[in-house]
C-alpha positions in Angstrom: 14.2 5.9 -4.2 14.0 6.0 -0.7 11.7 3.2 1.5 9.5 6.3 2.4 8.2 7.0 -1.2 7.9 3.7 -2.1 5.6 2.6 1.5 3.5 5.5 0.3 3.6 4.6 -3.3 2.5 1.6 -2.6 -0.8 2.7 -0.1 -1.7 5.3 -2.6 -2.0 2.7 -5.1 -3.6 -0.2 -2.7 -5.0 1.0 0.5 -8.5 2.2 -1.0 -9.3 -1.3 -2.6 -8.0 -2.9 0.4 -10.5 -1.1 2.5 -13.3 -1.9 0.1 -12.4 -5.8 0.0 -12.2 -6.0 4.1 -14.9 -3.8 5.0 -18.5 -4.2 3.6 -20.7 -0.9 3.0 -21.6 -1.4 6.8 -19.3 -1.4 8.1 -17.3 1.8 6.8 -18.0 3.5 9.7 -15.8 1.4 11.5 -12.8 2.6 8.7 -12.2 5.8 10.6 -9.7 5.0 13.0 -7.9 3.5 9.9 -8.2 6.5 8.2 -6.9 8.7 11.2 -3.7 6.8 11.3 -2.8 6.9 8.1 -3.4 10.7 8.0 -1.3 10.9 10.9 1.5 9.0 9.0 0.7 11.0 5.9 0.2 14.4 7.5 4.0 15.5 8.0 4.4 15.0 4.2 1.3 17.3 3.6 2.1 19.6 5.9 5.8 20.4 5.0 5.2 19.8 1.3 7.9 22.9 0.5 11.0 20.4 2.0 9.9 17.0 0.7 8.0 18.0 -2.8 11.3 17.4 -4.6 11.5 13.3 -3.0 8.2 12.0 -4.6 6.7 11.5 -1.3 4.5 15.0 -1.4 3.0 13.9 -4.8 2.4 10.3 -3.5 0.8 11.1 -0.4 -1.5 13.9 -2.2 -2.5 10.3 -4.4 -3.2 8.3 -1.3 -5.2 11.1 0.0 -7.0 11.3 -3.1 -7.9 7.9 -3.4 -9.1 7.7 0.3 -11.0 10.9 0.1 -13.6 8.8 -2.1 -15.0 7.3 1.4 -18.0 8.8 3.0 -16.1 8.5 6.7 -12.8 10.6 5.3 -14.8 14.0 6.0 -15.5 13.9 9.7 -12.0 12.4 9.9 -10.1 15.1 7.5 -11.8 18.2 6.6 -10.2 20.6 8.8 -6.7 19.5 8.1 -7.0 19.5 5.0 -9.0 22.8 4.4 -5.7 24.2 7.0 -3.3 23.2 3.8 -5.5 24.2 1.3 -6.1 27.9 2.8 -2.6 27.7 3.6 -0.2 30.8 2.0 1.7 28.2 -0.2 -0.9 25.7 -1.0 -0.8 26.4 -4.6 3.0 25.9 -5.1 3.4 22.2 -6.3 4.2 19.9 -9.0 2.1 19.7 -12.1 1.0 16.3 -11.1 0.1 17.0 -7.6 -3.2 19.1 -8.9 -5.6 16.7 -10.5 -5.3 14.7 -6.9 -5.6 18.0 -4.6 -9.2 18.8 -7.0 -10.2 15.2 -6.1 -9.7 15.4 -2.6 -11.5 18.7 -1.9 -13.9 17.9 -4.8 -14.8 14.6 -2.3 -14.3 16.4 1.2 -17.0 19.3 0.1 -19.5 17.4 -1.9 -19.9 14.3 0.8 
């Protein structure tokens, strides 16, 4: 396993309680330039899912996006992007695993 899937193992499974802990509900607005970098960071993975679904770090980035889409702040910062995959022409080719988090995300992105 390389030191790529298991950073992003590790903020899929973290990152969202993290944010909770250090940032009060007022201050969530202030989350969003957080939330921009790490979709910058994660983005690549998302983006070019066809070369690196086979390494782990597809599925676990689809997780961390999950579990940050559950933030008020994640849909000014992400909608587009991630409505760019999931329009995309091979959006729907991916690991069983990988589609209870995609239904979260967009669930979270359209209903906020």
């Amino acid at each position: 396993v390389t030191s790529e899937i298991q950073a992003m193992a590790v903020l899929s499974n973290v990152l969202s309680h993290f944010i909770d802990c250090v940032y009060n509900s007022s201050e969530k607005d202030r989350v969003s330039s957080l939330l921009k970098t790490v979709f910058k960071s994660v983005w690549p993975a998302i983006r070019n899912y066809s070369s690196v679904m086979n390494s782990g770090t597809y599925s676990h980035a689809v997780k961390l996006l999950a579990s940050l889409s559950e933030f008020q702040v994640t849909r000014k910062c992400w909608k587009d992007e991630v409505l760019e995959v999931f329009l995309g022409p091979v959006f729907f080719i991916m690991e069983k695993n990988c589609i209870f988090d995609w239904k979260v995300t967009i669930d979270n992105l359209m209903s906020q």
